[in-house]
KEVOFI-195843 format. One record per residue (C-alpha): x, y, z; residue number from 1. Coordinates in steps of 0.5 Angstrom, whole numbers, always signed. Each point is the difference from the previous one (the first is absolute). Layout:
N
X:Y:Z:NUM $
...
REM end
This chain:
145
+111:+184:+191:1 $
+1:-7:-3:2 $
-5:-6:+2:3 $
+3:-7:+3:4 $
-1:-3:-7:5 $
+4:+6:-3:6 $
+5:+0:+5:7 $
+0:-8:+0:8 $
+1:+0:-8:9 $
+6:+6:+0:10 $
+3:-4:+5:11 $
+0:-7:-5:12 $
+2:+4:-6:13 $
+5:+3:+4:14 $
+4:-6:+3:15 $
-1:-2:-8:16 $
+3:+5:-3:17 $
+5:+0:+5:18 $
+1:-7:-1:19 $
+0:+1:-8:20 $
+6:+5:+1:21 $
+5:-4:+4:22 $
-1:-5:-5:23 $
+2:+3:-5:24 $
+6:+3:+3:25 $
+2:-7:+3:26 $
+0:-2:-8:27 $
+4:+5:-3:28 $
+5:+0:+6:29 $
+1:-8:-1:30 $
-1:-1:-8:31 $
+7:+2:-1:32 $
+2:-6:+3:33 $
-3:-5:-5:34 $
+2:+3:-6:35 $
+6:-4:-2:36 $
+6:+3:-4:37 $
+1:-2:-6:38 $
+7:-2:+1:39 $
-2:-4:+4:40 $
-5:-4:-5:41 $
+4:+0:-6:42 $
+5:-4:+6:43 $
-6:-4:+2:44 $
-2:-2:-7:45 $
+7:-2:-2:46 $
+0:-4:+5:47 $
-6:-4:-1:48 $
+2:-1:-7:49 $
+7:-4:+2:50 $
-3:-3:+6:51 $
-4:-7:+1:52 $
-8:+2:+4:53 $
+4:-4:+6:54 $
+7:+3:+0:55 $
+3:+4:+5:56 $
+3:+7:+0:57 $
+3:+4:+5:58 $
-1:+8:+0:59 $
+4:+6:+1:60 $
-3:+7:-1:61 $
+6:+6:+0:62 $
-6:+5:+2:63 $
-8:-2:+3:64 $
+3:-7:+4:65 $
-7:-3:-2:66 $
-1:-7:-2:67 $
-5:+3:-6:68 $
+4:-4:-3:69 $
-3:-8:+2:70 $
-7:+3:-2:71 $
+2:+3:-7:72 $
+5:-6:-3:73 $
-6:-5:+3:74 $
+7:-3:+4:75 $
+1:-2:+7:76 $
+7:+0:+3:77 $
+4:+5:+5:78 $
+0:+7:+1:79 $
+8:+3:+1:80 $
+1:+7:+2:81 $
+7:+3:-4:82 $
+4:+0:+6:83 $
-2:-7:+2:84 $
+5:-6:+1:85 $
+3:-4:-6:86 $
-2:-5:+6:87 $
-7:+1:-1:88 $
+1:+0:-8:89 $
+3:-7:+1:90 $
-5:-2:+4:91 $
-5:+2:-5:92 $
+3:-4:-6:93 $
+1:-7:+4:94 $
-7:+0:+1:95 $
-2:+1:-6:96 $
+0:+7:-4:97 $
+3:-1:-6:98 $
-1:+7:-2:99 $
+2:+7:+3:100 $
-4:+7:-2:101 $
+4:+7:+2:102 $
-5:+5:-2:103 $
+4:+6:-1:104 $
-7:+5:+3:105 $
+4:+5:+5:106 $
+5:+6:-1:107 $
+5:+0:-4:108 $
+5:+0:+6:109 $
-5:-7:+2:110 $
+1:-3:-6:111 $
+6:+1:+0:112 $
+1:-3:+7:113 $
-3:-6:-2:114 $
+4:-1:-7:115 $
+7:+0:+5:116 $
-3:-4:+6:117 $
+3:-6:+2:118 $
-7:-4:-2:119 $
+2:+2:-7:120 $
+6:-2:-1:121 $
-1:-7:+4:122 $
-7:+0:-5:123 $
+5:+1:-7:124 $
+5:-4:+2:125 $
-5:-7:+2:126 $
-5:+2:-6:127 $
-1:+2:-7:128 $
-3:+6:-2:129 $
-7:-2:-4:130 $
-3:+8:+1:131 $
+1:+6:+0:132 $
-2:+7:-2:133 $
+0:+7:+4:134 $
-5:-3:+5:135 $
+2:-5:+1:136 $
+6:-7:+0:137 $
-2:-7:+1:138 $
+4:-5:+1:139 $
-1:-7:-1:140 $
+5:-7:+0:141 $
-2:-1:-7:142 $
-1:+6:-5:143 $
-4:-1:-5:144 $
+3:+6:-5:145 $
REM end
């Protein structure tokens, strides 16, 4: 039979160990979630080279619908889903975005969604495209080519 100290130290080593496990597994289930995709970086980059620190950009992703976007291009601005309202895109472009990133990150069939929406085509008719790449189409008033 085990004293109370021994008891007292299996039950401490225990509980660690036991902490230590659920840990390690809540790592492994949520890293995932912080590793960026590299389409969406290669996006991200393009914009900060063509966009001023205080510009405004306006974001619509095909795929994830997260605006990891703000975060990577170190712009702020407004997050639209592909099946927001041209009404939204407005809204968003008189208030001061001159830019709009479509990221092309989601399925094929998404991507292709994306590219025929209605934001796409209001966004092609009002600005110029300045970006593009498999990833990615950036449009702004004034492209520099």
């Amino acid at each position: 039979s085990l004293s109370p100290r021994a008891r007292s130290v299996l039950g401490v080593a225990f509980v660690c160990a036991s902490m230590l496990a659920m840990g390690l597994q809540s790592f492994a289930e949520i890293v995932g979630f912080y590793v960026p995709n590299e389409k969406l970086l290669r996006a991200a980059r393009a914009v900060r080279a063509m966009t001023q620190p205080g510009d405004r950009i306006v974001s619509v992703e095909a795929g994830a619908h997260q605006p990891e976007m703000f975060y990577f291009s170190h712009r702020r601005g407004w997050h639209l889903f592909p099946n927001s309202s041209v009404e939204q895109l407005r809204v968003a472009l008189r208030n001061g975005a001159r830019t709009v990133v479509f990221l092309l990150d989601g399925s094929p069939e998404q991507n292709e969604s994306l590219l025929r929406s209605p934001l796409m085509a209001y966004t092609r008719r009002r600005l110029g495209l300045a970006a593009h790449a498999k990833s990615h189409l950036i449009f702004h008033p004034n492209p520099k080519r």
